[in-house]
Phi, psi and omega in degrees: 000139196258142204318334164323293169318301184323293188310328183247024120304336176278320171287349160261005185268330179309295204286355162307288213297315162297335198258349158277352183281120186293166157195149178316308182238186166304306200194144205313342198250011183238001170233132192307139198234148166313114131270139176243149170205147156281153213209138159197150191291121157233148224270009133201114208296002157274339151289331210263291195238094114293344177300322171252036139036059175310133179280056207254147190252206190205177188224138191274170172206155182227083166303050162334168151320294180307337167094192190223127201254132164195140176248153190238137172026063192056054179219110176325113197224148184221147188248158172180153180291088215282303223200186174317304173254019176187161195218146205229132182259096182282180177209101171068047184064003183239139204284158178219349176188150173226145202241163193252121174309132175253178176238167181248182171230070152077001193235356182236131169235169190232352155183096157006288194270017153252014160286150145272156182266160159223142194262146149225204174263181149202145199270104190241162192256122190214101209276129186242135171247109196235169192248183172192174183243136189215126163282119196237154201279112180246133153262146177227178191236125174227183181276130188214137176237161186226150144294155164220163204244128180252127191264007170269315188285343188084358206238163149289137194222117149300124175241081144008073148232197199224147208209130160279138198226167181232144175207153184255151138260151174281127174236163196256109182254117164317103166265148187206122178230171212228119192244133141251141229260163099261171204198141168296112198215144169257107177278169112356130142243150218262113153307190172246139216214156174226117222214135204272113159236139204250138171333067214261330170197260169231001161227031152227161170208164170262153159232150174241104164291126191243108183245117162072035175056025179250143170265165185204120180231124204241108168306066210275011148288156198217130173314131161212141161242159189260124119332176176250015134258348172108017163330063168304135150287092189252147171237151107312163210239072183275026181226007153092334225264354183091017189217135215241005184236031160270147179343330180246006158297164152255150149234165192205135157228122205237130188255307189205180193266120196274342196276328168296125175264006157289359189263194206230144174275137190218035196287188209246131202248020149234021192198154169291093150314164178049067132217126186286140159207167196288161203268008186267353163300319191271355150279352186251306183267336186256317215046060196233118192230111166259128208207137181238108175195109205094026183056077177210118166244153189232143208235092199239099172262139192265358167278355175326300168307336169248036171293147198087326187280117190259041169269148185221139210243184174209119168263162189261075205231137184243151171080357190290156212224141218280118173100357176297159193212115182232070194306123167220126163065042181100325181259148180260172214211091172290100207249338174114214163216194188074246208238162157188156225221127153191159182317157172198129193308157160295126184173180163241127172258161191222113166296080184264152166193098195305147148187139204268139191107359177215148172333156140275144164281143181231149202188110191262147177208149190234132193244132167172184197314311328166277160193132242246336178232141195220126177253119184248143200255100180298139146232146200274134197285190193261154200281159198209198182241199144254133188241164160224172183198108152243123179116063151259002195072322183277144152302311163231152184193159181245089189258161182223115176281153110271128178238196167286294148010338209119313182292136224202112161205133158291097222223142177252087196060016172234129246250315202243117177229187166251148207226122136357149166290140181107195205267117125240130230273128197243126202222087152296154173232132228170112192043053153093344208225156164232168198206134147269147164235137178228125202265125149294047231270149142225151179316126154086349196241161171255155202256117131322071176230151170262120170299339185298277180320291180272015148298299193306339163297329190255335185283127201277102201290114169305156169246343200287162190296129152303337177264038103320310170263355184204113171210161203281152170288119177261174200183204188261176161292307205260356180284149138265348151229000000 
């Protein structure tokens, strides 16, 4: 065999052979890592990040006769109507303030997905990457010969080395500038809502919203920690309660403002900046968990523990059924069908396994010392529909399926998913931005929608001048927001 062949067998038996390896992310830079950071409550993320239109939800309240009981960071509270225009707030059965009905300016809501959109123009920092040719500094090496000289023969003997030299060449070098562009984008338009705030002390408040003769009582502070890259950790607080890391809370991670053109670009190289998501997302999918205490927040990732570790485990999966499309921990896997076997990194995995006319299947399994073989059974989930959504545009996006029922999944750039039987609310994410849809399913049929078309259906065309509504910001360098 001639040597050529040999070498490129071996390299394609290499990149096989690699490509059979499960391994946690694509690559050490795609997983959110264990932090401790200091943190502190600041009092409102529609002032501070309105630019990214924060998804904070709100809690109905039925201000009864009797007035409405809620606890905030263990401590007791009760609302109640003094008049026509204002509501007086106890604390531990004794009133500590009473608020006067306000008007809002268009910049705060109690629920997101009952705005209408409006397209406007909007002005964004938008990073263009081009090559140029620049001269750089090359070591190169060459052959030099010296005499040497031997006092026994009397004579010079030529000696051979190889000596490092520095010379510059042109190489064609990446550059990355910052343009600012506009573009047409679809916002929220924000009403004018009347509304309570209310006071609970001297460093938390509330807001009560009075909509359609209905209360809404809504948290607009928001958590925030600095990493040592200058990473903000912003979290919210949507179930009211004075606590920013429960399952139905959002976190959002911002490096800089894309709408400031003072802010310096900055992205984040495991994560989608600026984009808010429920934080039970990020426990299910990142397997990354935030917790707060002593004014600390701590960011506990669990794949953390096996960086490094070059021990490899082997899992087992039977029954996968032939045409199946099959992801773990985001990357896909040609696993075939019948039964099949492959290596695998130490770590916690999150199993999908797509196949049309059904749910998906889902399965988190963990490789370690502890177990080292994992056998996964494929079984077939309950019959479902197919939705596509075409025309979304974006480079990244989020769609998150829901029913009444329960069902609940998130999807990451992909158009085509499986959806329940039944009424369900399908919410793209998207620039920053959500859109809800709401699907009919039946078993068995495929679902169509162009997101394009139905924006323009929910949408409020603006009138207003665009450099009215989005013109550039000046600022600090290092501000976001």
């Amino acid at each position: 065999m001639k040597p050529i062949y040999f070498v490129l067998i071996l390299f394609f038996i290499s990149i096989f052979a690699q490509a059979q390896v499960i391994r946690r992310w694509e690559s050490s830079k795609s997983a959110i890592k264990s932090k401790h950071m200091p943190c502190e409550v600041h009092p409102n993320v529609f002032t501070d990040f309105g630019w990214s239109f924060p998804d904070v939800k709100s809690r109905p309240v039925n201000l009864s006769a009797d007035g409405y009981e809620f606890v905030y960071r263990g401590v007791n509270f009760k609302l109640a109507k003094a008049n026509i225009n204002d509501i007086s707030v106890a604390r531990d059965g004794h009133v500590i303030t009473t608020e006067h009905i306000q008007k809002s300016n268009n910049t705060i809501y109690f629920d997101k997905k009952m705005l209408r959109l409006k397209a406007i123009t909007r002005y964004k920092w938008v990073s263009h990457t081009y090559y140029q040719s620049t001269m750089v500094p090359v070591t190169q090496y060459r052959n030099v010969t010296t005499y040497q000289y031997d006092y026994a023969s009397h004579s010079s003997h030529p000696v051979s080395s190889m000596q490092s030299y520095t010379t510059y060449q042109s190489h064609m070098t990446p550059v990355t500038s910052n343009t600012w562009q506009p573009y047409t984008d679809y916002v929220p338009d924000v009403p004018v809502f009347d509304y309570y705030d209310l006071n609970l002390d001297k460093e938390n408040h509330l807001l009560l919203y009075t909509y359609q003769g209905k209360y809404y009582l809504q948290n607009p502070q928001y958590l925030q920690a600095t990493d040592e890259d200058k990473v903000n950790y912003i979290l919210v607080d949507n179930d009211v309660n004075g606590k920013y890391t429960d399952p139905d809370d959002a976190m959002m991670f911002n490096s800089w403002n894309p709408y400031n053109k003072a802010s310096k670009y900055k992205p984040i190289a495991y994560t989608r900046e600026n984009y808010w998501k429920p934080t039970s997302y990020y426990e299910g999918e990142e397997f990354v968990y935030p917790s707060v205490s002593n004014s600390q927040l701590t960011i506990d990732s669990k794949n953390d523990e096996y960086e490094g570790v070059k021990d490899k485990g082997r899992v087992y999966f039977e029954n996968i059924p032939s045409g199946a499309v099959s992801t773990i921990n985001g990357k896909s896997y040609h696993l075939g069908s019948g039964e099949k076997d492959l290596k695998c990194e130490y770590g916690v995995f999150n199993l999908k396994i797509a196949r049309t006319g059904f749910l998906d299947y889902d399965t988190i399994f963990t490789v370690n010392d502890q177990n080292k073989e994992v056998h996964i059974v494929y079984n077939e989930p309950i019959q479902g529909a197919e939705l596509k959504i075409t025309n979304i545009f974006s480079k990244n996006y989020y769609i998150n399926v829901a029913n009444a029922s329960g069902f609940s999944k998130t999807y990451h750039n992909t158009n085509i998913v499986s959806i329940p039987e039944g009424n369900d609310s399908v919410e793209v994410f998207t620039n920053g931005n959500s859109v809800t849809l709401h699907v009919q399913a039946k078993v068995g049929e495929k679902v169509d929608l162009d997101f394009e078309a139905e924006l323009k259906k929910i949408t409020t065309q603006s009138k207003d001048v665009p450099e009215q509504t989005e013109q550039p910001k000046e600022g600090k360098t290092e501000e976001t927001k």
